[in-house]
mmCIF file of the N, C-alpha and C atoms, coordinates in Angstrom:
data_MODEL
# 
_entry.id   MODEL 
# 
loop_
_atom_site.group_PDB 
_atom_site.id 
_atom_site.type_symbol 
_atom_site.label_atom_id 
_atom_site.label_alt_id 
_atom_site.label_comp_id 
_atom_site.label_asym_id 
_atom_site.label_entity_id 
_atom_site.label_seq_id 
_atom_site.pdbx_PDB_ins_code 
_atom_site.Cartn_x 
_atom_site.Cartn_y 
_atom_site.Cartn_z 
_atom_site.occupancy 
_atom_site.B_iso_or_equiv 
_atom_site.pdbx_formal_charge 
_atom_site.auth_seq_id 
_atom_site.auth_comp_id 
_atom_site.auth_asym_id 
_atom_site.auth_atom_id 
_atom_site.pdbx_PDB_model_num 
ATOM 1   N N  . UNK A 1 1  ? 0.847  -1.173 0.000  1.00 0.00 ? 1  UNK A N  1 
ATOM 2   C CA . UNK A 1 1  ? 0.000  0.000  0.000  1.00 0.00 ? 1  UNK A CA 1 
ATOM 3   C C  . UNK A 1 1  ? 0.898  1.244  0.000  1.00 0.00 ? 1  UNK A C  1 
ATOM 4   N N  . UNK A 1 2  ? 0.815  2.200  -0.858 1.00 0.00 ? 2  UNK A N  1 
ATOM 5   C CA . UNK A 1 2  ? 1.343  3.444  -0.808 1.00 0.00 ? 2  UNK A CA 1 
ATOM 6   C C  . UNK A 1 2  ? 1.055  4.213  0.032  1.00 0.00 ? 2  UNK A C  1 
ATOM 7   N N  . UNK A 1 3  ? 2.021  5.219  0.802  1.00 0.00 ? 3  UNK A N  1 
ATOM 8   C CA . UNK A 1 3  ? 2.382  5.658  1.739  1.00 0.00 ? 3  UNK A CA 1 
ATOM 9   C C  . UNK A 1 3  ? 0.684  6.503  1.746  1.00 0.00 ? 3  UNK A C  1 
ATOM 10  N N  . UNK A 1 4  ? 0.597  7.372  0.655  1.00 0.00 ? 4  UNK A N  1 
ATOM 11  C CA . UNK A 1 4  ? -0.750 8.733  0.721  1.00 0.00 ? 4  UNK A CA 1 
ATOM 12  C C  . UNK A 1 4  ? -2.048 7.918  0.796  1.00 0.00 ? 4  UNK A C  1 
ATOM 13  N N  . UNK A 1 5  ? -1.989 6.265  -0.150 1.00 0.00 ? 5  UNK A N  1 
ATOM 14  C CA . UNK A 1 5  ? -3.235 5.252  0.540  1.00 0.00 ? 5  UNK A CA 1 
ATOM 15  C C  . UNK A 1 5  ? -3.083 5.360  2.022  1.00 0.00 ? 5  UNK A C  1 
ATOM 16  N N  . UNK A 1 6  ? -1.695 4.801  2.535  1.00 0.00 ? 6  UNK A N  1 
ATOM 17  C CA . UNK A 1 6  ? -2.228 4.076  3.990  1.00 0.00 ? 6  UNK A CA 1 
ATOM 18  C C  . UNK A 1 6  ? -2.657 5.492  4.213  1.00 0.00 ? 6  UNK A C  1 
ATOM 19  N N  . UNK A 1 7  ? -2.150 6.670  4.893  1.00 0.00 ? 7  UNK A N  1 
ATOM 20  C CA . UNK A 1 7  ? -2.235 7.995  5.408  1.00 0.00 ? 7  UNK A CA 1 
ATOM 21  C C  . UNK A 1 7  ? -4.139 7.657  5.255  1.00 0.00 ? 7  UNK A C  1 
ATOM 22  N N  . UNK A 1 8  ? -4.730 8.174  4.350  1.00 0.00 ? 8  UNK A N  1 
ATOM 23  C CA . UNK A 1 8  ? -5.761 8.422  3.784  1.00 0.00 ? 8  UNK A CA 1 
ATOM 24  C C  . UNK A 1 8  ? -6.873 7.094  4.633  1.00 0.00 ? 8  UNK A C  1 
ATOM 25  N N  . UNK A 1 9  ? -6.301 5.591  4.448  1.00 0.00 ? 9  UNK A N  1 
ATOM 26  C CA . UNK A 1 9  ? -7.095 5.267  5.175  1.00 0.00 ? 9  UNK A CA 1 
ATOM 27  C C  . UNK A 1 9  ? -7.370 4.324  6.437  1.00 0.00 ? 9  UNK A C  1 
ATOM 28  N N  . UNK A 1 10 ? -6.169 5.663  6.874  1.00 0.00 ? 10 UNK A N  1 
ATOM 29  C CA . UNK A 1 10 ? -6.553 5.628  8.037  1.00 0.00 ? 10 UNK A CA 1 
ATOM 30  C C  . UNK A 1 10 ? -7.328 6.444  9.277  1.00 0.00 ? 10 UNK A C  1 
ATOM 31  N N  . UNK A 1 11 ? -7.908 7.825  7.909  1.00 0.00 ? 11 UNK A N  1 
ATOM 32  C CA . UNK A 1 11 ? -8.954 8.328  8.476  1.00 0.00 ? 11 UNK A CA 1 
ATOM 33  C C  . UNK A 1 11 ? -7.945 10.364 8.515  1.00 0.00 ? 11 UNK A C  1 
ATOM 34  N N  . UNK A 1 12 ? -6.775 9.995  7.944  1.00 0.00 ? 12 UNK A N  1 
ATOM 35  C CA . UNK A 1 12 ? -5.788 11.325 8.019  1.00 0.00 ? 12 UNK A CA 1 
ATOM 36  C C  . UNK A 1 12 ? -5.958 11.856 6.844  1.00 0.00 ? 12 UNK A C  1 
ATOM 37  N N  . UNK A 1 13 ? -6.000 12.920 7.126  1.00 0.00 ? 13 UNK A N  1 
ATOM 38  C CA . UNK A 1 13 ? -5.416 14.136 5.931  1.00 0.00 ? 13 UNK A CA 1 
ATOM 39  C C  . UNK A 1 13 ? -4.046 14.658 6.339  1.00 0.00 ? 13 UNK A C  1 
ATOM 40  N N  . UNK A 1 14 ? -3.518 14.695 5.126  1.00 0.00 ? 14 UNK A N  1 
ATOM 41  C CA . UNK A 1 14 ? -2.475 15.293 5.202  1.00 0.00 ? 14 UNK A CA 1 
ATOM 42  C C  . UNK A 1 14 ? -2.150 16.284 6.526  1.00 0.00 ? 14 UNK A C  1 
ATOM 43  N N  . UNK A 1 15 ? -2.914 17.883 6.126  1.00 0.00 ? 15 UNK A N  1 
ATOM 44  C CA . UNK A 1 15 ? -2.667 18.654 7.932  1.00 0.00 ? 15 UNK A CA 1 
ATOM 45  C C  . UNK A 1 15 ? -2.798 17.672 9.017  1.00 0.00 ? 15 UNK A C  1 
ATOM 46  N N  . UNK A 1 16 ? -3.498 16.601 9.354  1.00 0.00 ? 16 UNK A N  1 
ATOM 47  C CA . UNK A 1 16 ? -4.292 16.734 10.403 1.00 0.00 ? 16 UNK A CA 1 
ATOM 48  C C  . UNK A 1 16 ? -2.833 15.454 11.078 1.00 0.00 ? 16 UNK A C  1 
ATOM 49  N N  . UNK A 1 17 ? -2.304 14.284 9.419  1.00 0.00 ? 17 UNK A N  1 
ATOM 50  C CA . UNK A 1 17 ? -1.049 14.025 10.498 1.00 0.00 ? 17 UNK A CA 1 
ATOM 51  C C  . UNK A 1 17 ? -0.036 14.398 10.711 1.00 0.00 ? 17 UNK A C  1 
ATOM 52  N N  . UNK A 1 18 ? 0.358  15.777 10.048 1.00 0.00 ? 18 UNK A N  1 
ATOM 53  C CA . UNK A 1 18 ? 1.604  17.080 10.515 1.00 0.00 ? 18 UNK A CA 1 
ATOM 54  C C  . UNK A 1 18 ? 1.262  17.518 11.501 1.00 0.00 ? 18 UNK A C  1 
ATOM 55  N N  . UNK A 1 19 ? 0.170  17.704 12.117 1.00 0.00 ? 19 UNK A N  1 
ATOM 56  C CA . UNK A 1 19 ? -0.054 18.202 13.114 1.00 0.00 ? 19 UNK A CA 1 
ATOM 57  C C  . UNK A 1 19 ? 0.390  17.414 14.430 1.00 0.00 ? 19 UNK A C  1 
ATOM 58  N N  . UNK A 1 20 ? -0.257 16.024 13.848 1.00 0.00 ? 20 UNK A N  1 
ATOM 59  C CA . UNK A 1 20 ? 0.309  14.772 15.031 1.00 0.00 ? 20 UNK A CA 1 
ATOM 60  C C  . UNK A 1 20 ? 1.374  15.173 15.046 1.00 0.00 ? 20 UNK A C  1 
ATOM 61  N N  . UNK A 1 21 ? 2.306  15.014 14.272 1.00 0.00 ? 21 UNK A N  1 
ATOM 62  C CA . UNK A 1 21 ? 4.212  14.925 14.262 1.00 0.00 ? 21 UNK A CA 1 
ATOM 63  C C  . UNK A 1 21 ? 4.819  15.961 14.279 1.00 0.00 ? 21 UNK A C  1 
ATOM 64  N N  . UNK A 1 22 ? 4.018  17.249 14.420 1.00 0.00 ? 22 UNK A N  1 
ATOM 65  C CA . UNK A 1 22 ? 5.026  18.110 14.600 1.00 0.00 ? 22 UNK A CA 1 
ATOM 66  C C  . UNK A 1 22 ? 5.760  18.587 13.534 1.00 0.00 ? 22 UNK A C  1 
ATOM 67  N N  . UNK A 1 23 ? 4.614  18.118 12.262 1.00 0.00 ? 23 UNK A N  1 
ATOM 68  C CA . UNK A 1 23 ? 5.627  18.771 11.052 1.00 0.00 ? 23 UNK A CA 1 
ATOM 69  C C  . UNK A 1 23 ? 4.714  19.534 10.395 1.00 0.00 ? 23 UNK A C  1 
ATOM 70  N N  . UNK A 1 24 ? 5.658  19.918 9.123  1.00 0.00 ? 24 UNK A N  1 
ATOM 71  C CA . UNK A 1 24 ? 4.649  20.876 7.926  1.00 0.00 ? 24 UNK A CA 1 
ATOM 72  C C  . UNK A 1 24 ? 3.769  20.144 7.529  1.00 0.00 ? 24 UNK A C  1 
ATOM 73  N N  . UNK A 1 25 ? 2.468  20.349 6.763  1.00 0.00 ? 25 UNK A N  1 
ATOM 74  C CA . UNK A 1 25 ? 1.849  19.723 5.625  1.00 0.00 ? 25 UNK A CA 1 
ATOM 75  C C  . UNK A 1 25 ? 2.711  19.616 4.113  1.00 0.00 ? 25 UNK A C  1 
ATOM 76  N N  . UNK A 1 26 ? 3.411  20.948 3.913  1.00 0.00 ? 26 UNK A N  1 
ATOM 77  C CA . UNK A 1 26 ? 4.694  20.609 3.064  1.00 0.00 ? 26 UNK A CA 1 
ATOM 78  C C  . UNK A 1 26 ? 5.332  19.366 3.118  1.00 0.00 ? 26 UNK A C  1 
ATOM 79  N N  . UNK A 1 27 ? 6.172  18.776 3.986  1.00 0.00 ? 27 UNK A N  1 
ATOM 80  C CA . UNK A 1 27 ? 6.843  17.495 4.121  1.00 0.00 ? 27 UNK A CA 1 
ATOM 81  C C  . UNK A 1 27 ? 6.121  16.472 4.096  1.00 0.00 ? 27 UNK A C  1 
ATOM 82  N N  . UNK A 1 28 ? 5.183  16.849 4.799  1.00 0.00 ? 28 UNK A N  1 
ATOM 83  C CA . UNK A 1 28 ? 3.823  15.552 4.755  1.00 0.00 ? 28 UNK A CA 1 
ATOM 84  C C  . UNK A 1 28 ? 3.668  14.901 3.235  1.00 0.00 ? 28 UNK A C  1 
ATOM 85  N N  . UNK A 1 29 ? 3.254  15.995 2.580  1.00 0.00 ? 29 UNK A N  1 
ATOM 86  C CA . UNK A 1 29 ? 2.929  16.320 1.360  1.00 0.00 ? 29 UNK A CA 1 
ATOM 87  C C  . UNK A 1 29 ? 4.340  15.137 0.020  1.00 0.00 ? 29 UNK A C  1 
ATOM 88  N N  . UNK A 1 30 ? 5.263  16.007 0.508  1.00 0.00 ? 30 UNK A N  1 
ATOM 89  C CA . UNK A 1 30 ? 6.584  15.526 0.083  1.00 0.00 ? 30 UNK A CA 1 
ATOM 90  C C  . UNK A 1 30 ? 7.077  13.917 0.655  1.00 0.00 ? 30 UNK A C  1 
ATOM 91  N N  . UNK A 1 31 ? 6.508  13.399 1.158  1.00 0.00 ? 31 UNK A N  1 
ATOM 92  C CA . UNK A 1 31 ? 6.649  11.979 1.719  1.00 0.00 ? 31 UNK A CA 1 
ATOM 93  C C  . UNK A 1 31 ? 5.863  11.388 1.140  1.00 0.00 ? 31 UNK A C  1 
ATOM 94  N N  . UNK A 1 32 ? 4.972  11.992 0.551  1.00 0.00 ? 32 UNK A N  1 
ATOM 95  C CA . UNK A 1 32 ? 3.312  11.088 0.171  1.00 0.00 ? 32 UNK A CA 1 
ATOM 96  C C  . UNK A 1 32 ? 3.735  11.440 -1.668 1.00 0.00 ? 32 UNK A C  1 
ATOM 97  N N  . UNK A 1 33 ? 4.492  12.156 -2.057 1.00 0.00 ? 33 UNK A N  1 
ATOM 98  C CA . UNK A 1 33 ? 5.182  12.377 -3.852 1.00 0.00 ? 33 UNK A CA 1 
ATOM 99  C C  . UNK A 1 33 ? 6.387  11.300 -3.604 1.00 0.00 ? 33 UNK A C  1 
ATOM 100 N N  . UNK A 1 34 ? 6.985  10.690 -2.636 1.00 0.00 ? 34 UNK A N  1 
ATOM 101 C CA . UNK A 1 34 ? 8.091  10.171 -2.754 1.00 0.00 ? 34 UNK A CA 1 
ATOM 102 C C  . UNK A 1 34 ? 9.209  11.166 -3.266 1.00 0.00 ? 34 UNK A C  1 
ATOM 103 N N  . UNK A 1 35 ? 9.081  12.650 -2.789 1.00 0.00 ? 35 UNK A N  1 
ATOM 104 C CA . UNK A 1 35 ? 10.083 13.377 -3.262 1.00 0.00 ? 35 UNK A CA 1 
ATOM 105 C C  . UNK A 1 35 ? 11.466 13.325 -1.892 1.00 0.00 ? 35 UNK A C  1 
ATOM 106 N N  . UNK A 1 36 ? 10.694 12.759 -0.413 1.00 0.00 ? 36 UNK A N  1 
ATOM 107 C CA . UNK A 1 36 ? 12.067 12.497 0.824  1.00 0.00 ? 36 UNK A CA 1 
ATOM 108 C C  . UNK A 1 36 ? 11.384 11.540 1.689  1.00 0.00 ? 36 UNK A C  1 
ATOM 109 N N  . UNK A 1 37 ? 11.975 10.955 2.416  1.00 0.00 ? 37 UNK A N  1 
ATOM 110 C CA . UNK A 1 37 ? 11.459 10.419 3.183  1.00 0.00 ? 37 UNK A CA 1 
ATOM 111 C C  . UNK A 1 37 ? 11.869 10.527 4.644  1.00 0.00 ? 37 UNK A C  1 
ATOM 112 N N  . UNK A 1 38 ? 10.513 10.613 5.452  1.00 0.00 ? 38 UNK A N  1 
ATOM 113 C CA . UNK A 1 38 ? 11.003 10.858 6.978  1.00 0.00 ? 38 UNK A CA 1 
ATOM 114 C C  . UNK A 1 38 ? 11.779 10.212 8.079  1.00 0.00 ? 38 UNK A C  1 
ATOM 115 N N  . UNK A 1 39 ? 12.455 10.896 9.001  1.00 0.00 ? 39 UNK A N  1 
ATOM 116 C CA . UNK A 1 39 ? 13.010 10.703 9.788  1.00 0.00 ? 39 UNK A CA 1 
ATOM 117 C C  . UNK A 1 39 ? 12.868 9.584  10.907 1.00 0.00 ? 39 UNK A C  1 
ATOM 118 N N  . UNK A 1 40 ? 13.313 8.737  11.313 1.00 0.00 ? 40 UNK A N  1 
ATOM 119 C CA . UNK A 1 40 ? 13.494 7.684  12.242 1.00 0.00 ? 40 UNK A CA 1 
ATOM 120 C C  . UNK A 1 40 ? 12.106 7.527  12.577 1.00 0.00 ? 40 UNK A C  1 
ATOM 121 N N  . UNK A 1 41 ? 12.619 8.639  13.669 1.00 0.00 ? 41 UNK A N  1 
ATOM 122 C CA . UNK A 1 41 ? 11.537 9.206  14.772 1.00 0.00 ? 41 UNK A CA 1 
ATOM 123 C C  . UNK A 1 41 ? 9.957  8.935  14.045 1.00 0.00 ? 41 UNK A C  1 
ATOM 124 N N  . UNK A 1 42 ? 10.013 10.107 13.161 1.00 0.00 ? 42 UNK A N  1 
ATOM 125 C CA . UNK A 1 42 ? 8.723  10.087 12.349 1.00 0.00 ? 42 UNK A CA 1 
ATOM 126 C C  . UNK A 1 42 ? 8.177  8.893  12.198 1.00 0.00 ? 42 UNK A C  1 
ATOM 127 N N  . UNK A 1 43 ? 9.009  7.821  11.028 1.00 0.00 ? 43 UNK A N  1 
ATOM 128 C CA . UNK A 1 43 ? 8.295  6.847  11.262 1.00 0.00 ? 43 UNK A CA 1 
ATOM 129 C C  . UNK A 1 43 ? 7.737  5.943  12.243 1.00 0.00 ? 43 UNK A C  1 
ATOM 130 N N  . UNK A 1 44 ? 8.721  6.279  13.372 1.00 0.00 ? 44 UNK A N  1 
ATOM 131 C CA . UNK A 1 44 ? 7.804  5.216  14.296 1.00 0.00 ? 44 UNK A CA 1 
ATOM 132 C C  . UNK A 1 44 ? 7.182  6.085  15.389 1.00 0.00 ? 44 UNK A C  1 
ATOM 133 N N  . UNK A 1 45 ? 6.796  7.354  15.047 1.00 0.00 ? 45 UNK A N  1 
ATOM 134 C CA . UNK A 1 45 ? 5.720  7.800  15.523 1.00 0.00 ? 45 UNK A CA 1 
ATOM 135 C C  . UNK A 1 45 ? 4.245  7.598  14.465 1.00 0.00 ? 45 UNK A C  1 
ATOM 136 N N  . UNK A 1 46 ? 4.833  7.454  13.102 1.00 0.00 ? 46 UNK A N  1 
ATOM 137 C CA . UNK A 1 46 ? 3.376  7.282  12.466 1.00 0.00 ? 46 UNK A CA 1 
ATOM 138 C C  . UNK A 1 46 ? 3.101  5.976  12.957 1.00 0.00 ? 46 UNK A C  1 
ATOM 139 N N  . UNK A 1 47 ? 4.205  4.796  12.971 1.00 0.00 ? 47 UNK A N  1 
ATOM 140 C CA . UNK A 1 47 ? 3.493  3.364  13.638 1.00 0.00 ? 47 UNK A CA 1 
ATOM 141 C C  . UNK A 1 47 ? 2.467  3.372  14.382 1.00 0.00 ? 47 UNK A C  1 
ATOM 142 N N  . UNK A 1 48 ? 3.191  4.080  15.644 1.00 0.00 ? 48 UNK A N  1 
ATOM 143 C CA . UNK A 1 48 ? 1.996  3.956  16.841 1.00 0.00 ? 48 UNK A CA 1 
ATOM 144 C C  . UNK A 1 48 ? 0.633  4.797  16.510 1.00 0.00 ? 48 UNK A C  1 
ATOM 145 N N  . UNK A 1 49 ? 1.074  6.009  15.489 1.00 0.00 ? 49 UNK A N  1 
ATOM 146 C CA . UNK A 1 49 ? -0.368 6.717  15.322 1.00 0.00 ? 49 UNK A CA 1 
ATOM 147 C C  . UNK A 1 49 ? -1.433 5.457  14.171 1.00 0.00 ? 49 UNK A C  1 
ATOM 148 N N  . UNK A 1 50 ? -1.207 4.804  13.878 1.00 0.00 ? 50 UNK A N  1 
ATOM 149 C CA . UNK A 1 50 ? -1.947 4.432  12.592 1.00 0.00 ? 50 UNK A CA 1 
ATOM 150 C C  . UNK A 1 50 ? -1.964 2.564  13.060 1.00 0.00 ? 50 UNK A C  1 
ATOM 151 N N  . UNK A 1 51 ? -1.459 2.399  14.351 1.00 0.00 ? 51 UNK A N  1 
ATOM 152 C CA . UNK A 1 51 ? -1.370 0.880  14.778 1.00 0.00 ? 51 UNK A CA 1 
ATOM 153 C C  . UNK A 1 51 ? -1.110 0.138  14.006 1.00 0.00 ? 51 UNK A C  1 
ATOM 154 N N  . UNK A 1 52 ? 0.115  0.260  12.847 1.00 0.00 ? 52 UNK A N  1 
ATOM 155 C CA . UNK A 1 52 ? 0.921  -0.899 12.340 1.00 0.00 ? 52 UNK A CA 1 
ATOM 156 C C  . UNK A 1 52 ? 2.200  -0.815 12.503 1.00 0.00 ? 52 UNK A C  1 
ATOM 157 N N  . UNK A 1 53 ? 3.148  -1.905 12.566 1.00 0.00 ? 53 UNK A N  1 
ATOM 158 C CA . UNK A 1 53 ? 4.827  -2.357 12.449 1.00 0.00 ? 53 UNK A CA 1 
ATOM 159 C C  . UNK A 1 53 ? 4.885  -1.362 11.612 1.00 0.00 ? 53 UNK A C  1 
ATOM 160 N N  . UNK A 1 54 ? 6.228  -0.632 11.850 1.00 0.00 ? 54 UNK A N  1 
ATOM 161 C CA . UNK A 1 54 ? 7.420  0.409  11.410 1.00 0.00 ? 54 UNK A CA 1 
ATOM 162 C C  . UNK A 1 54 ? 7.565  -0.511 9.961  1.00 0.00 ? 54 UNK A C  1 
ATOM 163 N N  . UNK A 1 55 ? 7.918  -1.635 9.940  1.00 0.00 ? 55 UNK A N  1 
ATOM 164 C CA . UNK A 1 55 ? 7.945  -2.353 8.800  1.00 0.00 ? 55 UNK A CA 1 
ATOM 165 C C  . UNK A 1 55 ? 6.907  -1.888 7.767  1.00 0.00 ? 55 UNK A C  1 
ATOM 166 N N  . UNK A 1 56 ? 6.008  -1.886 7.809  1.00 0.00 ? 56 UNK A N  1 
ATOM 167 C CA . UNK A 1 56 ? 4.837  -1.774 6.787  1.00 0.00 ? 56 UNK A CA 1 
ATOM 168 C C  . UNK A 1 56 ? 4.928  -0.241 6.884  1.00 0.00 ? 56 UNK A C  1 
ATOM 169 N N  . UNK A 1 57 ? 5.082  0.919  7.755  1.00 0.00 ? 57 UNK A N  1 
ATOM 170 C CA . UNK A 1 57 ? 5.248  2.004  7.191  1.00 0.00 ? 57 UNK A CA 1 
ATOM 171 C C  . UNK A 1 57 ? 6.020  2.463  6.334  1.00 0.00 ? 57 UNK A C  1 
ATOM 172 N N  . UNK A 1 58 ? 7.579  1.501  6.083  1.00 0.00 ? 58 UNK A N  1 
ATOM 173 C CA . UNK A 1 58 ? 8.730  1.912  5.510  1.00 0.00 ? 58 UNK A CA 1 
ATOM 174 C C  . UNK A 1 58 ? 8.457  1.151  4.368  1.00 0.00 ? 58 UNK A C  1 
ATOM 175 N N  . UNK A 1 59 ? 7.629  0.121  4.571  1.00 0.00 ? 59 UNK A N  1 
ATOM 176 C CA . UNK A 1 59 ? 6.751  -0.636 2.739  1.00 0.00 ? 59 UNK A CA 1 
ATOM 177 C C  . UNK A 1 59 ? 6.192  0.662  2.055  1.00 0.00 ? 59 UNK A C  1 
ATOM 178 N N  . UNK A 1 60 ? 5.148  0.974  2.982  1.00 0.00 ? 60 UNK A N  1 
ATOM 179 C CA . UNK A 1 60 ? 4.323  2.409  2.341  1.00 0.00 ? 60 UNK A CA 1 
ATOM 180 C C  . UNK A 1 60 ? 5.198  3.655  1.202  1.00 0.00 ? 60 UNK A C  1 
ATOM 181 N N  . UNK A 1 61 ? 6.373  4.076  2.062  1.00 0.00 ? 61 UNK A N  1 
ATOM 182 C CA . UNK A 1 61 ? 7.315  4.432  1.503  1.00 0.00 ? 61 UNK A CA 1 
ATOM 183 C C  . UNK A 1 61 ? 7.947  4.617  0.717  1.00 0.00 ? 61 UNK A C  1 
ATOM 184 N N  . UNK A 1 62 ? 8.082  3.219  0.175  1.00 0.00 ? 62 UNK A N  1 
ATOM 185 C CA . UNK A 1 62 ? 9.139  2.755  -1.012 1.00 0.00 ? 62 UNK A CA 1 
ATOM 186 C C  . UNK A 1 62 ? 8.255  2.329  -2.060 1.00 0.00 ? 62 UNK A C  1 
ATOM 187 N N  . UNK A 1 63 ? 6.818  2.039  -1.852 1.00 0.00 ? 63 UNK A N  1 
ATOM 188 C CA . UNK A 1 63 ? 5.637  1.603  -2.907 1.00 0.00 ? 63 UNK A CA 1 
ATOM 189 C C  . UNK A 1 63 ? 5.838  2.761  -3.700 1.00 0.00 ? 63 UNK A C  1 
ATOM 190 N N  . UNK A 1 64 ? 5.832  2.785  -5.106 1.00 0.00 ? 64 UNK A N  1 
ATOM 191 C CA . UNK A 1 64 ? 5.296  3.772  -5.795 1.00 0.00 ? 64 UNK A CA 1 
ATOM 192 C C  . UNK A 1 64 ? 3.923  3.503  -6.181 1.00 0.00 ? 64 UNK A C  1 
# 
């Protein structure tokens, strides 16, 4: 599943999980184009926000 699928359904919009993490909607944005990808931290704060393994977030990621 691609990173802007999972995001999406898991009930997030873009602002609403920058807001969780403490980031821009810019970067948000830019993680979900595969133009960078986030930081450690980030990802395994989206884990616990979205209740799956760090594993399957860093799948999301790399899916185009």
């Amino acid at each position: 599943m691609r990173f802007s699928v999972l995001v999406y359904s898991k009930g997030f919009k873009q602002k609403d999980l920058a807001k969780e993490l403490g980031v821009s909607q810019q970067l948000v944005s830019k993680w979900c184009s595969h133009k960078c990808k986030p930081q450690e931290q980030s990802i395994n704060q989206m884990a616990t926000i979205f209740g799956i393994s760090v594993e399957k977030v860093i799948k999301s990621l790399t899916e185009k």
